[in-house]
C-alpha positions in Angstrom: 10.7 22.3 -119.5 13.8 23.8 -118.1 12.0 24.8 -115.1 10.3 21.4 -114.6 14.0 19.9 -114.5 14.9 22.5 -112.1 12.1 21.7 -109.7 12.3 18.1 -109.8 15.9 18.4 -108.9 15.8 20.6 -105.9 12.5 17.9 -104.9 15.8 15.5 -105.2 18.5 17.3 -103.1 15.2 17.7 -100.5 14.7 13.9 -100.2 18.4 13.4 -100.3 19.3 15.4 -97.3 16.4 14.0 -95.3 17.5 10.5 -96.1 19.8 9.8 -92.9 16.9 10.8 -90.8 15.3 7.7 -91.0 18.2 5.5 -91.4 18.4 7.1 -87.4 15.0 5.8 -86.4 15.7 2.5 -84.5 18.3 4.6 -82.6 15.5 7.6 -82.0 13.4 4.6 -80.6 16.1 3.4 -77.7 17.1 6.6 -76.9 12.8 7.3 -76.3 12.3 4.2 -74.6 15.6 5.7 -72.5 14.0 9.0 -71.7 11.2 7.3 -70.8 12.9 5.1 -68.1 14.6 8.0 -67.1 11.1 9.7 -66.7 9.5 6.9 -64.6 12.9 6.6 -62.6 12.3 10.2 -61.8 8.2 9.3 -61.0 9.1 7.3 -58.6 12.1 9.1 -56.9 9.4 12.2 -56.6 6.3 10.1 -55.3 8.9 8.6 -53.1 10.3 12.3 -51.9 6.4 13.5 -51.8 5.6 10.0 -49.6 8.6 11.2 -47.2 7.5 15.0 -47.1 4.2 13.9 -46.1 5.3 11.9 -43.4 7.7 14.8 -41.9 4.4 17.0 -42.6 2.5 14.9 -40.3 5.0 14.3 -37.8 5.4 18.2 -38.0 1.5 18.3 -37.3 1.8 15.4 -34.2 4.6 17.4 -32.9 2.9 20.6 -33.0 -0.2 19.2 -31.7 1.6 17.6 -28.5 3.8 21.1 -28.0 0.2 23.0 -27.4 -0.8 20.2 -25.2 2.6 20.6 -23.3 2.0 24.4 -23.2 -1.3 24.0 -22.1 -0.5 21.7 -19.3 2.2 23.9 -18.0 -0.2 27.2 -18.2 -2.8 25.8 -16.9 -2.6 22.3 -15.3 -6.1 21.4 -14.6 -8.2 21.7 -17.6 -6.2 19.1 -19.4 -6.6 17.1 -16.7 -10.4 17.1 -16.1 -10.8 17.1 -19.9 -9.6 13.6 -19.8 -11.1 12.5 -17.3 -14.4 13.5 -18.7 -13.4 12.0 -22.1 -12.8 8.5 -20.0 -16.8 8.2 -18.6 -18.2 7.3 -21.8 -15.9 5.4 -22.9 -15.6 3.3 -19.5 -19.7 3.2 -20.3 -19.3 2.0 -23.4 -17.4 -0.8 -23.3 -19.6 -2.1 -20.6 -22.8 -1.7 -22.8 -20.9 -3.9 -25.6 -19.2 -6.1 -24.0 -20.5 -7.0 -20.1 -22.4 -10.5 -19.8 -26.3 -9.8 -19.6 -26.4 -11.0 -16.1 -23.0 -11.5 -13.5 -25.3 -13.0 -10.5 -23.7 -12.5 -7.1 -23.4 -16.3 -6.6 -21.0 -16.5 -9.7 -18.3 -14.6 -7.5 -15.8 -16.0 -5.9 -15.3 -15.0 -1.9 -12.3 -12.7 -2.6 -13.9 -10.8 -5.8 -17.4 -10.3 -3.6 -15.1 -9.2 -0.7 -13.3 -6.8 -2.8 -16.5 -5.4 -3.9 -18.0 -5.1 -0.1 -15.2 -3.0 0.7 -17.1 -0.7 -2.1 -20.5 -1.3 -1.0 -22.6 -3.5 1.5 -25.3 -3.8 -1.0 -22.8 -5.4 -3.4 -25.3 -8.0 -3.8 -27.8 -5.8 -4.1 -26.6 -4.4 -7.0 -25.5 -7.6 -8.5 -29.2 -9.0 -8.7 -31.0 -6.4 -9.5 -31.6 -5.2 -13.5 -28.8 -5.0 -15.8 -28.6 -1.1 -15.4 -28.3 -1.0 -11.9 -25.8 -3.8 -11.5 -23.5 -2.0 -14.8 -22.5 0.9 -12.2 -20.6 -2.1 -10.0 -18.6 -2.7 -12.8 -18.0 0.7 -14.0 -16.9 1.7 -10.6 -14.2 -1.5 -10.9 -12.9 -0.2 -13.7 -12.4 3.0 -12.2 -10.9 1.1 -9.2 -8.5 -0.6 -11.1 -7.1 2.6 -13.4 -7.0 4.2 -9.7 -4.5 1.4 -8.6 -2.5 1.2 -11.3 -2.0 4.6 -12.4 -3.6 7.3 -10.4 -2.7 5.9 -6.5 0.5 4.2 -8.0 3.3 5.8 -6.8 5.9 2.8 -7.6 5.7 2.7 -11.3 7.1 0.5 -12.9 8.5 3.5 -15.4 9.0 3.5 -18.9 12.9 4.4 -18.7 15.1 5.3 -15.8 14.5 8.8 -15.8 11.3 8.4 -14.8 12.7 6.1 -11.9 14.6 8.7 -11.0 12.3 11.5 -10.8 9.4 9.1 -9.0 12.0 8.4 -6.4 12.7 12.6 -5.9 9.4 13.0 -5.8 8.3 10.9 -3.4 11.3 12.3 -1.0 9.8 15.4 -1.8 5.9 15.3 -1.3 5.1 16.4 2.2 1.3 16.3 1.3 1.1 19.7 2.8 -1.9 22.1 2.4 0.0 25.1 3.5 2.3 27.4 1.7 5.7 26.4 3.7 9.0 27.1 1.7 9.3 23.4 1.3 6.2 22.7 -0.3 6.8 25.8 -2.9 9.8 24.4 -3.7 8.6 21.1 -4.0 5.9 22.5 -6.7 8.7 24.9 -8.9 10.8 21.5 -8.8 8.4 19.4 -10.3 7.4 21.4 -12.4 10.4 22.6 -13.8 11.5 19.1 -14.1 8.9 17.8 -16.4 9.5 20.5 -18.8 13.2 19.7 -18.9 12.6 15.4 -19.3 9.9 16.3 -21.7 12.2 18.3 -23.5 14.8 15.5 -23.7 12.8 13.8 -26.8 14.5 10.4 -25.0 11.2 9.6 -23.5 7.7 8.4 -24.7 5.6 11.7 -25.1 3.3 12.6 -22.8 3.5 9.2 -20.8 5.5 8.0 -18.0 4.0 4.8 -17.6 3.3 1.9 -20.2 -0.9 1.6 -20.9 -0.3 -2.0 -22.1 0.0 -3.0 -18.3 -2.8 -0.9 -17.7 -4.9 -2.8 -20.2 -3.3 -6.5 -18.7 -5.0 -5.3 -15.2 -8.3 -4.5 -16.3 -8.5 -7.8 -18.4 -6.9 -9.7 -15.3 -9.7 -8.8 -13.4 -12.2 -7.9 -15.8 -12.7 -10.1 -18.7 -14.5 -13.0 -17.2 -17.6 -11.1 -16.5 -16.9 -10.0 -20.1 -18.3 -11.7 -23.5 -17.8 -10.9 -27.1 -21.6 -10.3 -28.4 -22.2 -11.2 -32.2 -20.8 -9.1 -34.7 -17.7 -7.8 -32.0 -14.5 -9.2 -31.5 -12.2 -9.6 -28.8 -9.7 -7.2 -30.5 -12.2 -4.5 -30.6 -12.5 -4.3 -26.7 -9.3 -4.4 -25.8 -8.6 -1.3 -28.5 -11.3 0.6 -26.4 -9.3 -0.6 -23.2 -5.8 0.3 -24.7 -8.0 4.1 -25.4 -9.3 4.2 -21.7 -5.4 3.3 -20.6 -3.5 5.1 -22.9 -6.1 8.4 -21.6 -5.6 7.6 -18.0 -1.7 7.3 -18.2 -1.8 11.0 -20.0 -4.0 12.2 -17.5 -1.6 11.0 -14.9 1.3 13.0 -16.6 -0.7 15.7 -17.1 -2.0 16.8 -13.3 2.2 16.8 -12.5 2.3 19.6 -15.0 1.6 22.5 -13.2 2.4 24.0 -9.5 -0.9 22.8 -8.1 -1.2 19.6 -6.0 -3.6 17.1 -8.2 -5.3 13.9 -6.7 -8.3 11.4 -8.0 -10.2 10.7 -5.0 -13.2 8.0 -4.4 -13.5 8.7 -1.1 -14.9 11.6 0.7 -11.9 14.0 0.1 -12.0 14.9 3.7 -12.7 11.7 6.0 -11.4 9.8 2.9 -14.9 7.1 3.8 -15.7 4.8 0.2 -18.8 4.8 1.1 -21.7 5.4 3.7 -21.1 9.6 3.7 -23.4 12.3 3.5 -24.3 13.2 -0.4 -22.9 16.6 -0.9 -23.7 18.0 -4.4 -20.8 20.6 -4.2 -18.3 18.1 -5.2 -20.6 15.1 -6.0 -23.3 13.9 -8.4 -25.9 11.7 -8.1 -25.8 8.8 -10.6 -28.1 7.2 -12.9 -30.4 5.7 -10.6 -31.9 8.5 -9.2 -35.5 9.1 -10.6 -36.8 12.8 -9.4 -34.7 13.7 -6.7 -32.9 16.7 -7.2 -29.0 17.9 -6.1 -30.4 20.0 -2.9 -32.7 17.3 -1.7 -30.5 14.6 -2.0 -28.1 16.1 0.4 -27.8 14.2 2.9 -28.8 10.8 2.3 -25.5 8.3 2.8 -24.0 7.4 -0.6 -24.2 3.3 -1.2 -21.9 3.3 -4.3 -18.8 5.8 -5.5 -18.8 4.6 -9.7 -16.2 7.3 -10.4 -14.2 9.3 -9.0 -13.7 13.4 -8.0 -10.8 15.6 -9.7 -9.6 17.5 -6.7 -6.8 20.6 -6.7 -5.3 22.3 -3.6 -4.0 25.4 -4.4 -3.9 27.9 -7.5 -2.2 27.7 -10.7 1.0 30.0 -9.9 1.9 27.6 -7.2 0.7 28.8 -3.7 -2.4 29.4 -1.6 -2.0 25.1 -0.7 -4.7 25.4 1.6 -7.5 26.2 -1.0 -9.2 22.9 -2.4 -11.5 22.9 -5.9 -13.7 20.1 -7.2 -13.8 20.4 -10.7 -17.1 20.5 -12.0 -17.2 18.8 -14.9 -15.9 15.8 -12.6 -18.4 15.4 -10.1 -17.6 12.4 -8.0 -20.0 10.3 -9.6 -22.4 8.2 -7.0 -25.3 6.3 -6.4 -27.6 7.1 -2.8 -31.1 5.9 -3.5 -30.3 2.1 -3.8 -33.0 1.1 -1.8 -36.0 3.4 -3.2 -35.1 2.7 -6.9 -38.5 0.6 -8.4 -37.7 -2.6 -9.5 -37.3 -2.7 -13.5 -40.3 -5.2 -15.0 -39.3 -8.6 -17.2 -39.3 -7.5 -20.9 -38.6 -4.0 -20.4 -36.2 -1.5 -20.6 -34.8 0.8 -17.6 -35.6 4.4 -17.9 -35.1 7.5 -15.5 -34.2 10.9 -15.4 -31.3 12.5 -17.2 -29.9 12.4 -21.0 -29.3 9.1 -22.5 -26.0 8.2 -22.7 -24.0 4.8 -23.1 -25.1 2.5 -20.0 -29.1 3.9 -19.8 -28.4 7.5 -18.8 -25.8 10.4 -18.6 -25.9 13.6 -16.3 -24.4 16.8 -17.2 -20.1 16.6 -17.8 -20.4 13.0 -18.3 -19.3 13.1 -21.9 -16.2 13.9 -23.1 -16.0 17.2 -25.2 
């Protein structure tokens, strides 16, 4: 019995000493429910931190993707150049397969839009009214037109930002145009190309851009979108994103052939007589166009081009910087043009064009029409 006693009173002095315990409970519960705003405090602090590293993560990325492009550009000059041209084809094709009206007669111009396009072509008409294919390359060689004005041929600006004011007006004291390696025209190149590197490397500028593609994409809707119509299931919105894509490329493609020591130009004319049209097809620096049904390069040589629809990539000189009087068409962009107007068969009612070539956006697409 003595031991019972003993037992039961050390079981006493056991629930004795836990007794405070739970008189602390209620506090137990704030001070948890304490931690625990604590702990969701400290959630959000670290999604927030993780949300900002990701963003200097990607910035890092942007930044490390535009540096190779800069490097690039000022190794090599051209490639970048070309490459984005190419990249602009099928897009310029594709927004004319979405969005272009079905039929833009010739008797829907007005006199100054059909005189604008006769300074392109005499068989503007002729194009016009004949199938939807063959009148689509009209357009597509406007667009072209219109990038060429207000980028490529525009040496006036405006600029985004005075520095490039500043450098446009140096460089047009500068250019002599010349095809020979004079000490002026070396020193001309080295400045240029020095100079880009040092504005780029400012960080007080736009990347990659010295002009503002929104204009860009007000021209081409200025003079573009009433042959244009927004087809079921496509909104206005949608073209002009392609158009602020086909700007935004032209503007870096303008930057980009002042990169390097070599003198860069975008021609639609012959590059030598600097004729828009009614020249000899010359398949060294030219391509015939989609219209063309089994003639080949060699045997159209020759015949007089009726229609330019995009334009040649041309560079005098080599990369280093010299040897001015050496002039390469790049391959991959072929003036684009069309010389068989007048043999092409007439497309029958209810069916679709065909021809020769790989299909592509507007009906067909030759080799180095798509982008990479």
């Amino acid at each position: 019995m003595a031991a019972e006693e003993q037992q039961d009173a050390h079981a006493g002095k056991q629930q004795d000493s836990h007794a405070p315990e739970q008189v602390a409970d209620p506090v137990s519960g704030a001070q948890q429910l304490k931690q625990d705003s604590k702990l969701a405090a400290k959630v959000k602090q670290l999604e927030q931190e993780l949300s900002t590293t990701t963003a200097e993560r990607d910035d890092i990325q942007l930044q490390r993707q535009r540096v190779t492009k800069y490097d690039l550009w000022m190794e090599t000059g051209g490639p970048p150049g070309y490459y984005h041209l190419a990249e602009n084809y099928r897009k310029i094709r594709w927004v004319l397969e979405l969005y272009l009206a079905p039929r833009v007669p010739w008797s829907s111009l007005g006199p100054d839009t059909g005189d604008k396009l006769l300074l392109w072509t005499p068989k503007a008409k002729q194009f016009l009214d004949s199938d939807d294919e063959t009148a689509r390359v009209v357009f597509e060689a406007w667009i072209w037109h219109v990038l060429d004005d207000h980028v490529f041929s525009n040496t006036k600006g405006p600029w985004v930002g005075e520095v490039w004011n500043a450098y446009a007006k140096l460089e047009r004291l500068g250019a002599c145009n010349c095809d020979t390696d004079t000490d002026w025209n070396l020193r001309f190149h080295e400045w240029r190309n020095f100079t880009l590197g040092m504005i780029q490397d400012t960080k007080t500028m736009p990347p990659f851009t010295r002009r503002d593609p929104r204009l860009v994409v007000e021209a081409l809707n200025q003079e573009l979108r009433p042959f244009f119509q927004t087809q079921e299931g496509r909104t206005d919105a949608e073209r002009d994103k392609i158009f602020s894509s086909i700007a935004r490329i032209a503007v870096e493609t303008d930057l980009a052939m002042q990169f390097d020591r070599t003198e860069w130009s975008v021609s639609f004319g012959h590059p030598e007589t600097g004729a828009l049209v009614g020249f000899p097809f010359d398949h060294r620096f030219m391509k015939n166009g989609i219209i063309a049904y089994s003639l080949d390069k060699e045997k159209t040589d020759g015949m007089l081009v009726d229609l330019v629809t995009s334009p040649v990539a041309v560079q005098r000189g080599l990369d280093r910087g010299y040897a001015y009087h050496t002039t390469t068409y790049v391959s991959r962009t072929l003036m684009s043009v069309i010389v068989d107007m007048d043999s092409r068969p007439k497309k029958a009612e209810g069916t679709s064009s065909g021809g020769g070539g790989d299909t592509g956006a507007s009906g067909t697409l030759e080799d180095g029409d798509a982008a990479p």
